[in-house]
PQR file with spaces between the fields and no chain letter, atoms N, CA, C, O and H, PARSE charges and radii, in Angstrom:
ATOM       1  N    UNK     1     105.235  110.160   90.714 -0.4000 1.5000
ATOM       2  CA   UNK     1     104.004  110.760   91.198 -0.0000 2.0000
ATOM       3  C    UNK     1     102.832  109.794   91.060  0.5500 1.7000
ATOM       4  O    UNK     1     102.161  109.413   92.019 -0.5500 1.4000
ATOM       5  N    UNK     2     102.646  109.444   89.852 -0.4000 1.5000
ATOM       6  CA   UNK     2     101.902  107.984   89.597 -0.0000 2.0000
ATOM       7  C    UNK     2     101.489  107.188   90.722  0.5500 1.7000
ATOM       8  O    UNK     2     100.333  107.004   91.104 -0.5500 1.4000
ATOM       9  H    UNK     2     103.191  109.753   89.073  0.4000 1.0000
ATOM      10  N    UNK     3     102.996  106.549   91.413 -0.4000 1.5000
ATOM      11  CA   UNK     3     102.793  105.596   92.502 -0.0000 2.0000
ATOM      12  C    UNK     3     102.536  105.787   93.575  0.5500 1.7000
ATOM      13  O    UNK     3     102.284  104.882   94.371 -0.5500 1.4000
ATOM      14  H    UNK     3     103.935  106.698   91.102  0.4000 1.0000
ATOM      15  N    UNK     4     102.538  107.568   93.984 -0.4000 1.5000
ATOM      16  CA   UNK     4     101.980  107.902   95.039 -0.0000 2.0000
ATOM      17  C    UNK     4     100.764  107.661   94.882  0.5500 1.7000
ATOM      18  O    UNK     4     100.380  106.776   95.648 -0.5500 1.4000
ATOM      19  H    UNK     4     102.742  108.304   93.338  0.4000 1.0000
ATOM      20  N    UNK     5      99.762  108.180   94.029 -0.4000 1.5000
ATOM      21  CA   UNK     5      98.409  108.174   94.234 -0.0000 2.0000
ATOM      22  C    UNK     5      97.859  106.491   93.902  0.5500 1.7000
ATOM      23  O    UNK     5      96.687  106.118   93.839 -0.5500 1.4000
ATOM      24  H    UNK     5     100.073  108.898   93.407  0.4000 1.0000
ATOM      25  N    UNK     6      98.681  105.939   93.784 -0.4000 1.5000
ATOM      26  CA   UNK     6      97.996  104.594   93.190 -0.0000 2.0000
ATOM      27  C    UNK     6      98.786  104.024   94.381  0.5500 1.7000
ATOM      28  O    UNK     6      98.888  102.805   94.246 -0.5500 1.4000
ATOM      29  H    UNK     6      99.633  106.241   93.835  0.4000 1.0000
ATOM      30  N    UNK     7      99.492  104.560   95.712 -0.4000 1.5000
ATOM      31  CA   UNK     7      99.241  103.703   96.648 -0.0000 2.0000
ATOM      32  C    UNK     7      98.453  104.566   97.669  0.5500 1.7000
ATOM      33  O    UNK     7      98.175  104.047   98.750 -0.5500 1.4000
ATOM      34  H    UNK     7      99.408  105.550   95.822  0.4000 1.0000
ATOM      35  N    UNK     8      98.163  105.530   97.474 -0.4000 1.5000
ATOM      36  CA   UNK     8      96.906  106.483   98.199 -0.0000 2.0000
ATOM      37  C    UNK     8      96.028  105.858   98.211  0.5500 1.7000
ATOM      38  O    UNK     8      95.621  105.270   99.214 -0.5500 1.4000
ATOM      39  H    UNK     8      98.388  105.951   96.596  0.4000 1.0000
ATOM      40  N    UNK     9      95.528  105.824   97.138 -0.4000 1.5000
ATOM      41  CA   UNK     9      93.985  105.012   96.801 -0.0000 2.0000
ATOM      42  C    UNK     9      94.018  103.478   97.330  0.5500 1.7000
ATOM      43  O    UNK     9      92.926  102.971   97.585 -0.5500 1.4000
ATOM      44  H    UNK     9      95.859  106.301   96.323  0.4000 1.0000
ATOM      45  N    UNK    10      95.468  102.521   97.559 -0.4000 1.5000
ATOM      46  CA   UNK    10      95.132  101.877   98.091 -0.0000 2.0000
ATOM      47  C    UNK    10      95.002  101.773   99.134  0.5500 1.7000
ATOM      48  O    UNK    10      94.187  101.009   99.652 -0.5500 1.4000
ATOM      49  H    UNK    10      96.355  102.933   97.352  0.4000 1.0000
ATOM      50  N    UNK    11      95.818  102.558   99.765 -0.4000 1.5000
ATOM      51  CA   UNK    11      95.726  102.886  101.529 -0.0000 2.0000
ATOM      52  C    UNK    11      94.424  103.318  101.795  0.5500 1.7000
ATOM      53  O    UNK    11      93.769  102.887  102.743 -0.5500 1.4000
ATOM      54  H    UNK    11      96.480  103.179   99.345  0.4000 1.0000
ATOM      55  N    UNK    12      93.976  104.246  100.904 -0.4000 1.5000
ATOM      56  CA   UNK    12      91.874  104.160  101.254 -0.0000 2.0000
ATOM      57  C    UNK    12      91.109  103.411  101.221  0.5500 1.7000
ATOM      58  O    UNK    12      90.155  103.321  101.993 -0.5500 1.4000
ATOM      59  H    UNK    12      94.509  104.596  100.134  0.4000 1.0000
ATOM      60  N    UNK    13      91.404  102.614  100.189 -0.4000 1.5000
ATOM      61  CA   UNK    13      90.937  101.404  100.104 -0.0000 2.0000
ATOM      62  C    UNK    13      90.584  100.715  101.462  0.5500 1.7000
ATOM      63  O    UNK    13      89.491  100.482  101.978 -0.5500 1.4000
ATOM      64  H    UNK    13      92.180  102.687   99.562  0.4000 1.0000
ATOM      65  N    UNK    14      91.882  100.461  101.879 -0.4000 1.5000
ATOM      66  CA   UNK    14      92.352   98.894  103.108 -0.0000 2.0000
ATOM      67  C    UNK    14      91.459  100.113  104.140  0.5500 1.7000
ATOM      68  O    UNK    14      90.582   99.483  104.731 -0.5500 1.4000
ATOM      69  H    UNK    14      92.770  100.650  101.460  0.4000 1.0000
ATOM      70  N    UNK    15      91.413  101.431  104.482 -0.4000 1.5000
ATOM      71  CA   UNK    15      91.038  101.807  105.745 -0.0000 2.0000
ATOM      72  C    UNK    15      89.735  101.887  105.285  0.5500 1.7000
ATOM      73  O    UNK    15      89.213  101.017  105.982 -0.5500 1.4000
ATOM      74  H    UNK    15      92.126  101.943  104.001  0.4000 1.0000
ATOM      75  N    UNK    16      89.008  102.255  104.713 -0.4000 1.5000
ATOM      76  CA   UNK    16      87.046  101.783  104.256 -0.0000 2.0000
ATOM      77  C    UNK    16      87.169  100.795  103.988  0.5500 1.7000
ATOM      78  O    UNK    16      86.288  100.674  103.136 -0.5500 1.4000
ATOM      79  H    UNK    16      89.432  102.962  104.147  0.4000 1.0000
ATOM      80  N    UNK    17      87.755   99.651  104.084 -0.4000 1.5000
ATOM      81  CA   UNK    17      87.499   97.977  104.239 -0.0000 2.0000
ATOM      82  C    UNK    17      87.444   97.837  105.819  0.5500 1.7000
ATOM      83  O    UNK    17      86.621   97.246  106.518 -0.5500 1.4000
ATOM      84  H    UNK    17      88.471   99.750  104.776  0.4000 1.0000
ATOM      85  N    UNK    18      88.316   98.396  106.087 -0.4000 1.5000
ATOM      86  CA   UNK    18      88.689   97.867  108.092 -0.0000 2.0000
ATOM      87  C    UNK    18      87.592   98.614  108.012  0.5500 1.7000
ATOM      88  O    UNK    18      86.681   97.841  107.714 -0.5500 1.4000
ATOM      89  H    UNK    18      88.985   98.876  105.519  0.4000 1.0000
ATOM      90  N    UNK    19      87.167   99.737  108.120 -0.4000 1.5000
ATOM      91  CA   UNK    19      85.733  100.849  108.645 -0.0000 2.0000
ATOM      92  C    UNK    19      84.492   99.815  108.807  0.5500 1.7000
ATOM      93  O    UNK    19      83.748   99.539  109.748 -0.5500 1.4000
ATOM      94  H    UNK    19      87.907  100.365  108.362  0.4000 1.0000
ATOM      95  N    UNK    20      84.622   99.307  107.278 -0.4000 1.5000
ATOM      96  CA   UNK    20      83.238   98.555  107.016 -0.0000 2.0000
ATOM      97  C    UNK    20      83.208   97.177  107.802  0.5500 1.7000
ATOM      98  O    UNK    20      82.104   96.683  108.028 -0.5500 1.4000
ATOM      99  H    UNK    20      85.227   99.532  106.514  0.4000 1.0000
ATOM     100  N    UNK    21      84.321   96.547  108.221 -0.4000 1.5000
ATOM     101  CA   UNK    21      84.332   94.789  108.703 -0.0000 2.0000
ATOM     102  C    UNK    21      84.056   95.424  110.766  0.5500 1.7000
ATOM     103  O    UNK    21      83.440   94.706  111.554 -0.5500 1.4000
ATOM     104  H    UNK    21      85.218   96.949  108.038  0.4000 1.0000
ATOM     105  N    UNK    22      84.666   96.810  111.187 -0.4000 1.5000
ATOM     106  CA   UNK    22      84.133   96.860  112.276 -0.0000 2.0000
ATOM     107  C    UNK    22      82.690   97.690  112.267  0.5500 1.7000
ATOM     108  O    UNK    22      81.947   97.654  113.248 -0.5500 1.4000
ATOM     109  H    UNK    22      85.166   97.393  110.547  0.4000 1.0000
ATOM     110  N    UNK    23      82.570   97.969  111.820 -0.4000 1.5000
ATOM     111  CA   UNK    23      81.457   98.578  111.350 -0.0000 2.0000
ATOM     112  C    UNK    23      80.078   97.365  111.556  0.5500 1.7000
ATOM     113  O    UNK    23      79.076   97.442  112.268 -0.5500 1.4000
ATOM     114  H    UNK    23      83.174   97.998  111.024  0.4000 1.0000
ATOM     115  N    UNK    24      80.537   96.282  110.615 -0.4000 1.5000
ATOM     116  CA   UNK    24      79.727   95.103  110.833 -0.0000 2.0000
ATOM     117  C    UNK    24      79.935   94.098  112.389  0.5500 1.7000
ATOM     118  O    UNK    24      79.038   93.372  112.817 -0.5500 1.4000
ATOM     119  H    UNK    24      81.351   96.220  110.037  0.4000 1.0000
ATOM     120  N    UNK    25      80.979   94.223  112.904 -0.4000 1.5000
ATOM     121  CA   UNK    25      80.983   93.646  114.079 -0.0000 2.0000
ATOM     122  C    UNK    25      80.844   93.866  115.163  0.5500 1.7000
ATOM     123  O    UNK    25      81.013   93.149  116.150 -0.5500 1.4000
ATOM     124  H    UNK    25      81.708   94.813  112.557  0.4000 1.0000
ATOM     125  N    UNK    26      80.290   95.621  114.991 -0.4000 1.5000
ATOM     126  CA   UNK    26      79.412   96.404  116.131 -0.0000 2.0000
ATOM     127  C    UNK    26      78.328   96.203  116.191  0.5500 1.7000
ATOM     128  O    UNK    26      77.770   96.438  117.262 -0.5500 1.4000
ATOM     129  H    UNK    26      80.153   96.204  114.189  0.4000 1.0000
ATOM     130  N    UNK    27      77.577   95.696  115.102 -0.4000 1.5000
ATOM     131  CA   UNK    27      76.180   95.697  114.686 -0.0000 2.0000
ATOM     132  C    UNK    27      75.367   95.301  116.017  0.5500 1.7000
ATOM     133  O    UNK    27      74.238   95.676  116.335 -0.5500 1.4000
ATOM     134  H    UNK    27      78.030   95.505  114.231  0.4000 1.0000
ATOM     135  N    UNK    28      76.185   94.497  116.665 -0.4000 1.5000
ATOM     136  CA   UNK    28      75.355   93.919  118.030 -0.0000 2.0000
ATOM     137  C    UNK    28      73.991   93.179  117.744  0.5500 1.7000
ATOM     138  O    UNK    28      73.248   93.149  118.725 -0.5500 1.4000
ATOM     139  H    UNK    28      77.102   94.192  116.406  0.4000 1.0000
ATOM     140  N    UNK    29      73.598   92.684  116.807 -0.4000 1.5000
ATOM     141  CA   UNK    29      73.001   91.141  116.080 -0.0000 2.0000
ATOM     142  C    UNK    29      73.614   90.062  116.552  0.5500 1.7000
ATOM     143  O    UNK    29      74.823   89.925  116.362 -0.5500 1.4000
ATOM     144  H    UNK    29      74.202   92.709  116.010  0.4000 1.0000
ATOM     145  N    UNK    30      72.784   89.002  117.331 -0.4000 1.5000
ATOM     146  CA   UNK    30      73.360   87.989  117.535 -0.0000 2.0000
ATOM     147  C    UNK    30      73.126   87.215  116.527  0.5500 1.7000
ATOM     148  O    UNK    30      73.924   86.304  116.310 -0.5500 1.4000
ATOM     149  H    UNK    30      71.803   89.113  117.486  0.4000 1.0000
ATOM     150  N    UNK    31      71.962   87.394  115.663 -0.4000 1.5000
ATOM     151  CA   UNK    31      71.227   86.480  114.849 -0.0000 2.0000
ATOM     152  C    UNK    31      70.980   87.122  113.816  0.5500 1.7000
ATOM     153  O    UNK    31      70.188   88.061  113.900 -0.5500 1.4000
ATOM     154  H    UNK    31      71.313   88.135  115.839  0.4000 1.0000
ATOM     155  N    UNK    32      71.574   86.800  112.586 -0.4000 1.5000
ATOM     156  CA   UNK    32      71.591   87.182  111.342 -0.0000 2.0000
ATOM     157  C    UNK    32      70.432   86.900  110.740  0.5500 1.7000
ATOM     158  O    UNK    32      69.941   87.866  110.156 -0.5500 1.4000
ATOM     159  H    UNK    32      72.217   86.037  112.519  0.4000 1.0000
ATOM     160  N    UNK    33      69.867   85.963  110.690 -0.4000 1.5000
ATOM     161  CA   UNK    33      67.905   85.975  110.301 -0.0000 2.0000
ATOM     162  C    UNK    33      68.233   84.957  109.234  0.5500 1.7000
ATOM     163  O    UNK    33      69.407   84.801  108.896 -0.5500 1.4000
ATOM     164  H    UNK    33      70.266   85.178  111.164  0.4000 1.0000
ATOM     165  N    UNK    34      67.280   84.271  108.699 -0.4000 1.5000
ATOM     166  CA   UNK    34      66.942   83.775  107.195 -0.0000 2.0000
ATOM     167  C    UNK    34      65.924   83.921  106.659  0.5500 1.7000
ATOM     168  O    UNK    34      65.006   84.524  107.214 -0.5500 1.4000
ATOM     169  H    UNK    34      66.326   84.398  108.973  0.4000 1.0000
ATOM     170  N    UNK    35      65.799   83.326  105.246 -0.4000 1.5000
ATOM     171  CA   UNK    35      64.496   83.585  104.647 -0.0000 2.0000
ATOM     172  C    UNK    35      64.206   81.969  104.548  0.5500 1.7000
ATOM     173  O    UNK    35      65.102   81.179  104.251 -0.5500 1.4000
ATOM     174  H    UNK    35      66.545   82.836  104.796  0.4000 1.0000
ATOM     175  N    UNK    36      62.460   81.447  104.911 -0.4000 1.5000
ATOM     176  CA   UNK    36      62.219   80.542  104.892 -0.0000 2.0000
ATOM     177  C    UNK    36      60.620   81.187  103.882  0.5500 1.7000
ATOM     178  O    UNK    36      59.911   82.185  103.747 -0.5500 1.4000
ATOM     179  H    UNK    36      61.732   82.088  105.153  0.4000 1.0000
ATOM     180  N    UNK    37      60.826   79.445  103.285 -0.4000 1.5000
ATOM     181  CA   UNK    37      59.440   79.748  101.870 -0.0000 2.0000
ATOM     182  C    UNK    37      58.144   78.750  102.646  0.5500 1.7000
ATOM     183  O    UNK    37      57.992   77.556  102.903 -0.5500 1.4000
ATOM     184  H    UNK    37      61.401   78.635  103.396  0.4000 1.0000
ATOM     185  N    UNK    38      57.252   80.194  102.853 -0.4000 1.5000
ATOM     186  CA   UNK    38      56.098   79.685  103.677 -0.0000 2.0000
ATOM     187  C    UNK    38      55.210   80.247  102.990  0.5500 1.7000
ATOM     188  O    UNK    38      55.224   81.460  102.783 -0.5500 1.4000
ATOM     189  H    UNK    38      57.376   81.164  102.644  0.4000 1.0000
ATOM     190  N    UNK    39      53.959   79.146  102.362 -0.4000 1.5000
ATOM     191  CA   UNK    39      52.274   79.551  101.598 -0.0000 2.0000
ATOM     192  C    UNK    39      52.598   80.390  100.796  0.5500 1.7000
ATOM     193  O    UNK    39      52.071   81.494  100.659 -0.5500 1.4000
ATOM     194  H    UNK    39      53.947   78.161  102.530  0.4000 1.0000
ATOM     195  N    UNK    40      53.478   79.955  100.201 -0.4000 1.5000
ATOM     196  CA   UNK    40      53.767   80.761   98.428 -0.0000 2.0000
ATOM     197  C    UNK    40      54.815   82.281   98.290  0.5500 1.7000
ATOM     198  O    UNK    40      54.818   83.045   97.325 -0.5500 1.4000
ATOM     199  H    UNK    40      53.907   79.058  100.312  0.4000 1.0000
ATOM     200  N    UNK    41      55.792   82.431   99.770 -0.4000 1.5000
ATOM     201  CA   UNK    41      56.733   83.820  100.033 -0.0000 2.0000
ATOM     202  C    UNK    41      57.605   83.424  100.747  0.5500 1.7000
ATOM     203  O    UNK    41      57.634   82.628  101.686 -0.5500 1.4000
ATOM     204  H    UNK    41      55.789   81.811  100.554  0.4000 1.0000
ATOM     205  N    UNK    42      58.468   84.144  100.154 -0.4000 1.5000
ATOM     206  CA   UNK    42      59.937   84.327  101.469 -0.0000 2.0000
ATOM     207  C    UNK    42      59.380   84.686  102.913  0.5500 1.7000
ATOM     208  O    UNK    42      58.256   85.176  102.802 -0.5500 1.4000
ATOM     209  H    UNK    42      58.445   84.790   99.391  0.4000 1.0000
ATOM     210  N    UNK    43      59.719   84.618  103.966 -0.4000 1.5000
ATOM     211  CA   UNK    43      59.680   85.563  104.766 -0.0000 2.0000
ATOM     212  C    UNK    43      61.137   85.240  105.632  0.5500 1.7000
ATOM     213  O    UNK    43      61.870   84.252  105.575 -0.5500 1.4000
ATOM     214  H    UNK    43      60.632   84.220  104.056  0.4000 1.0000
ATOM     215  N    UNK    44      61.242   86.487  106.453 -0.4000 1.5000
ATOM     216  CA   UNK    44      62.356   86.331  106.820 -0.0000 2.0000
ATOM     217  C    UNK    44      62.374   86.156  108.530  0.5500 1.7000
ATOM     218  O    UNK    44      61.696   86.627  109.444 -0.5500 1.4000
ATOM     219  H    UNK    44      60.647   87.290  106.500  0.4000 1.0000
ATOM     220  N    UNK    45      63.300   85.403  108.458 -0.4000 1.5000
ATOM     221  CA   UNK    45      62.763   84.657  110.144 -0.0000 2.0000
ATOM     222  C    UNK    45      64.011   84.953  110.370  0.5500 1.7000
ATOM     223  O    UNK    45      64.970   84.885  109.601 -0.5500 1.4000
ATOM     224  H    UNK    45      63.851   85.021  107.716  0.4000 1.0000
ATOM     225  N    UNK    46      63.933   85.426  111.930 -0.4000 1.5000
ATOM     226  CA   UNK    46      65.056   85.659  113.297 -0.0000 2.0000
ATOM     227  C    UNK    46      65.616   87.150  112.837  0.5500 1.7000
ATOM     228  O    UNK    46      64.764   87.785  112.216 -0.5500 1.4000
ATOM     229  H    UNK    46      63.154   85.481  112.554  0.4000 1.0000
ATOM     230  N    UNK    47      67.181   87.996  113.063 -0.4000 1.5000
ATOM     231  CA   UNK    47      67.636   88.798  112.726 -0.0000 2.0000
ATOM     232  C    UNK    47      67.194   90.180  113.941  0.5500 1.7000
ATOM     233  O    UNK    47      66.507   90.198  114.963 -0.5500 1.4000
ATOM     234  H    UNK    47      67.873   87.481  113.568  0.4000 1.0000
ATOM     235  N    UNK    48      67.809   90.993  113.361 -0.4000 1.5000
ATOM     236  CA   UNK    48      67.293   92.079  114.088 -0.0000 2.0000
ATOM     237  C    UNK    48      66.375   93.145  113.848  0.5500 1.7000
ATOM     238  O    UNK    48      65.912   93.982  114.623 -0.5500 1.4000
ATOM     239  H    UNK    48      68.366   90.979  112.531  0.4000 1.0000
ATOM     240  N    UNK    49      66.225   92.980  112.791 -0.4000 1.5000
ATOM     241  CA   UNK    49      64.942   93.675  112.137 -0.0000 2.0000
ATOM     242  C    UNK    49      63.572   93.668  112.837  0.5500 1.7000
ATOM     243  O    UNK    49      62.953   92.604  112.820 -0.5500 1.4000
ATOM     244  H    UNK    49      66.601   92.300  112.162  0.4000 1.0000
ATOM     245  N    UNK    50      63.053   94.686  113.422 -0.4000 1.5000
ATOM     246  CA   UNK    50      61.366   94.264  113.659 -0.0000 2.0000
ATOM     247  C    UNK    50      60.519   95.404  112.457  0.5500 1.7000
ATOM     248  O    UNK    50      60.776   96.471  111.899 -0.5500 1.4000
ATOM     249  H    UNK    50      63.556   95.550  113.436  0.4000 1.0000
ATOM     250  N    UNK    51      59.445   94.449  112.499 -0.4000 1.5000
ATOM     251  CA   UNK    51      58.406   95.424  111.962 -0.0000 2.0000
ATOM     252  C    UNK    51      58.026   96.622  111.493  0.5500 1.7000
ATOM     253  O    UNK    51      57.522   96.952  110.419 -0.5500 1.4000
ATOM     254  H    UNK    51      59.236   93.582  112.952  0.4000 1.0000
ATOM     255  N    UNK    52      58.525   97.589  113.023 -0.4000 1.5000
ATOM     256  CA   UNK    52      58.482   98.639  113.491 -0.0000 2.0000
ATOM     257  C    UNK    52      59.512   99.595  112.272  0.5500 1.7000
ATOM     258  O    UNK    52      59.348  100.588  111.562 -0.5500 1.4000
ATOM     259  H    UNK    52      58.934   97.321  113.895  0.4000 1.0000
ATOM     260  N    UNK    53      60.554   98.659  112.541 -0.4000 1.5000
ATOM     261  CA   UNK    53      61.798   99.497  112.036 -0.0000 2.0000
ATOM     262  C    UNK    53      61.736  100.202  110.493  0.5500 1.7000
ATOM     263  O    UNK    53      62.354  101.134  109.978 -0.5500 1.4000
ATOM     264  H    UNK    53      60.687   97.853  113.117  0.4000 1.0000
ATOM     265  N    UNK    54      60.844   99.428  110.095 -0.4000 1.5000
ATOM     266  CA   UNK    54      60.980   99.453  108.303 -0.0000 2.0000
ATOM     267  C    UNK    54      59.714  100.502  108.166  0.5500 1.7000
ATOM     268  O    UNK    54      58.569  100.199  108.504 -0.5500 1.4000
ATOM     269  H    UNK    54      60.342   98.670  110.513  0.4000 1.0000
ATOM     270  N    UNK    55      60.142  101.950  107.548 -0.4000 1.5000
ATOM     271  CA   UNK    55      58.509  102.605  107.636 -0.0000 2.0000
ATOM     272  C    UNK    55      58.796  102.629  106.183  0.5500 1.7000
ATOM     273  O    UNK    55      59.781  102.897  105.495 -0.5500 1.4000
ATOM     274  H    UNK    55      61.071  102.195  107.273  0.4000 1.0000
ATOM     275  N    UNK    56      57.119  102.109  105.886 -0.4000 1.5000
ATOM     276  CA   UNK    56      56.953  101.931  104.487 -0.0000 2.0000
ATOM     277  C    UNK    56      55.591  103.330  104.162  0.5500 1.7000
ATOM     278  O    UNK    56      54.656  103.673  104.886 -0.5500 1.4000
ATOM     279  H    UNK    56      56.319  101.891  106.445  0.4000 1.0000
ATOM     280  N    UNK    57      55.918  103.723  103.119 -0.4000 1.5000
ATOM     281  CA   UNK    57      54.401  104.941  103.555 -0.0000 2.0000
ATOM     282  C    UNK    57      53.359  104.805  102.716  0.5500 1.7000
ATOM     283  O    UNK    57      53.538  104.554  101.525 -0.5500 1.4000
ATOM     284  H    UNK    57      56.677  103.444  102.530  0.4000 1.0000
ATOM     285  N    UNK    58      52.490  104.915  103.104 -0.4000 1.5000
ATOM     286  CA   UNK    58      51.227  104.416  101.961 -0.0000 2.0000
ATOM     287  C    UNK    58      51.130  104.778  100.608  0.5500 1.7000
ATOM     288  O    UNK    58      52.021  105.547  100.246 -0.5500 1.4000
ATOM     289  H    UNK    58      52.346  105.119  104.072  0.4000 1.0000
ATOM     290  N    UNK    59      50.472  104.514   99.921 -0.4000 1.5000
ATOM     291  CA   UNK    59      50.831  104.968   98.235 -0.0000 2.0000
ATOM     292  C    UNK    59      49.605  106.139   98.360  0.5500 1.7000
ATOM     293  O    UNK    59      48.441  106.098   98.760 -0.5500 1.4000
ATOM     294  H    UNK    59      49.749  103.889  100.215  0.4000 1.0000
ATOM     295  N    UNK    60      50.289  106.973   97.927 -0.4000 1.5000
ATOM     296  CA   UNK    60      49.596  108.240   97.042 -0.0000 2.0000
ATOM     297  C    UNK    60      47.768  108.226   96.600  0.5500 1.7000
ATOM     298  O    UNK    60      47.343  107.147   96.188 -0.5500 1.4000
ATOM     299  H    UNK    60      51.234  107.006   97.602  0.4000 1.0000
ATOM     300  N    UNK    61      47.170  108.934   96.660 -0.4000 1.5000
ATOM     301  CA   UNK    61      45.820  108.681   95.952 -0.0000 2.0000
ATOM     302  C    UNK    61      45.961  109.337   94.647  0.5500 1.7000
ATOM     303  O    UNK    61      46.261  110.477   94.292 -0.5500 1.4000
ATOM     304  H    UNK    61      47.516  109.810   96.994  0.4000 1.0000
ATOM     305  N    UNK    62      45.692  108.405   94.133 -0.4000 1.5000
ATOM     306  CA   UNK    62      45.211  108.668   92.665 -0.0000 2.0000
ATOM     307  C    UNK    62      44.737  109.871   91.711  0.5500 1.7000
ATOM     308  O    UNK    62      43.551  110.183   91.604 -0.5500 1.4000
ATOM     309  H    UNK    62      45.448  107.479   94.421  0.4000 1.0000
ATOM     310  N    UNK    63      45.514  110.351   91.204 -0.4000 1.5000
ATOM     311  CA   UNK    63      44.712  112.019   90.878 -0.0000 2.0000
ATOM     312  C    UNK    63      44.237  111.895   89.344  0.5500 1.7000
ATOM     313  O    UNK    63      44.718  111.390   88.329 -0.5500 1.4000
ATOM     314  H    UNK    63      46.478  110.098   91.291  0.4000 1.0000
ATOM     315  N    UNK    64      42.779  112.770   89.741 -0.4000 1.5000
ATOM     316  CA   UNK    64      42.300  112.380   88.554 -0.0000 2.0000
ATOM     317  C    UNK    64      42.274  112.796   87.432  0.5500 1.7000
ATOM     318  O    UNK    64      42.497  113.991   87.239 -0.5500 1.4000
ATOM     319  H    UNK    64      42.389  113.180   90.566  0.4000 1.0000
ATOM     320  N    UNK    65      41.974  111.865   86.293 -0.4000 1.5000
ATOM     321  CA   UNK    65      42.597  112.415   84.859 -0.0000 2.0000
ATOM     322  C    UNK    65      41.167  113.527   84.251  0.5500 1.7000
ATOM     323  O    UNK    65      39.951  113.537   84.448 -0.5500 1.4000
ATOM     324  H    UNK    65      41.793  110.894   86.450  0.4000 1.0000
ATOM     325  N    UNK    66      42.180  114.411   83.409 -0.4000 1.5000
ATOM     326  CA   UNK    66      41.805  115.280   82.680 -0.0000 2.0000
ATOM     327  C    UNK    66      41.577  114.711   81.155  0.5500 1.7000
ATOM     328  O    UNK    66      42.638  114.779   80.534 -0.5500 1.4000
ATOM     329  H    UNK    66      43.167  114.403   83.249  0.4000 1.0000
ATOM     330  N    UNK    67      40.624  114.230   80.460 -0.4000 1.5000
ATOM     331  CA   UNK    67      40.958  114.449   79.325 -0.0000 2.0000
ATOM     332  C    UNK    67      40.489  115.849   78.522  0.5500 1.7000
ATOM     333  O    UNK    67      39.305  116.164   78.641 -0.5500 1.4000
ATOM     334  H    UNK    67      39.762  114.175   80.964  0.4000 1.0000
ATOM     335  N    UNK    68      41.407  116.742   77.672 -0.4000 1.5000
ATOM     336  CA   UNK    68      41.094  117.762   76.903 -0.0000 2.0000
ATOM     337  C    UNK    68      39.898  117.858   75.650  0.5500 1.7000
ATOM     338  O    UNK    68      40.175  117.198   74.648 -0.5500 1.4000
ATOM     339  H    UNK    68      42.369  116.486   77.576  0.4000 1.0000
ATOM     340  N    UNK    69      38.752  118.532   75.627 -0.4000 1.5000
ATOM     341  CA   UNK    69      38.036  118.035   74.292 -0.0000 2.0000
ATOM     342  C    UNK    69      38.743  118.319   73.528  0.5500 1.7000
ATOM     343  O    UNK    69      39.636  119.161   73.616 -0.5500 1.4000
ATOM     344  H    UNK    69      38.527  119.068   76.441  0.4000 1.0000
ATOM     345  N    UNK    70      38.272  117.222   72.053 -0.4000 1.5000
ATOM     346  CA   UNK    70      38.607  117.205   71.104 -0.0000 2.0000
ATOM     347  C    UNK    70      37.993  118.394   70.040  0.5500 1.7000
ATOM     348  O    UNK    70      36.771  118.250   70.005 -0.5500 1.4000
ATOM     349  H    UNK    70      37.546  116.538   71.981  0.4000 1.0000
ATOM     350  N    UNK    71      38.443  119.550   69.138 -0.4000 1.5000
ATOM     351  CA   UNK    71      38.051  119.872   68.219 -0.0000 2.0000
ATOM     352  C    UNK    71      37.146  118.752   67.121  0.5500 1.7000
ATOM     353  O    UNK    71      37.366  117.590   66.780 -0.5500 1.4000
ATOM     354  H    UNK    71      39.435  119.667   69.167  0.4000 1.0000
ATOM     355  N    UNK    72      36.097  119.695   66.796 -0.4000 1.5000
ATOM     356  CA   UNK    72      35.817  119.292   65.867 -0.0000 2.0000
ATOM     357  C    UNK    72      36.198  118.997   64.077  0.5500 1.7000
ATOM     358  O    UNK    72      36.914  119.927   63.706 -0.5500 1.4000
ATOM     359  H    UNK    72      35.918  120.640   67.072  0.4000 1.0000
ATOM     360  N    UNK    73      36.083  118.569   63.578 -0.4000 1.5000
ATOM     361  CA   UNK    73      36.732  118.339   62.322 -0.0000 2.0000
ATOM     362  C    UNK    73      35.616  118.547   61.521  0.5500 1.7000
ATOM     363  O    UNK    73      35.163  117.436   61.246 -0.5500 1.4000
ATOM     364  H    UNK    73      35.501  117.813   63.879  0.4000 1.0000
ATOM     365  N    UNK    74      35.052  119.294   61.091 -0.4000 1.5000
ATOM     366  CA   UNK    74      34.008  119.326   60.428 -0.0000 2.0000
ATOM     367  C    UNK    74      33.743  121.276   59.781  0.5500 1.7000
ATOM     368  O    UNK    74      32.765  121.572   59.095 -0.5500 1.4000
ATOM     369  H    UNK    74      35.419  120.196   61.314  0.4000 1.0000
């Protein structure tokens, strides 16, 4: 019983390996991109990535603090 599941798992294995290698060769990228170091940053040149694609969302405003008074000690 053992060697069934321990060649199950490898047979899942090998088929989410094939999934993932066509998976990557659909991508339809001709140009994989690089990173070149320009005025002190990476940036990344060529690829298929634009701008557009990446939504980044603005940061939060700041909420403001409460401090509680202190009792007196006296």
């Amino acid at each position: 019983m053992t060697r069934v599941r321990a060649v199950a798992q490898l047979l899942a294995a090998a088929v989410m390996a094939g999934i993932a290698v066509a998976t990557v060769q659909q991508a339809g990228c001709d140009s994989p991109g690089r990173y070149e170091y320009r005025d002190g940053a990476y940036l990344l040149v060529g690829g298929c990535v634009q701008p557009g694609d990446l939504a980044v969302p603005s940061p939060p405003d700041p909420q403001p603090t409460t401090v509680p008074p202190v009792p007196s000690r006296s």
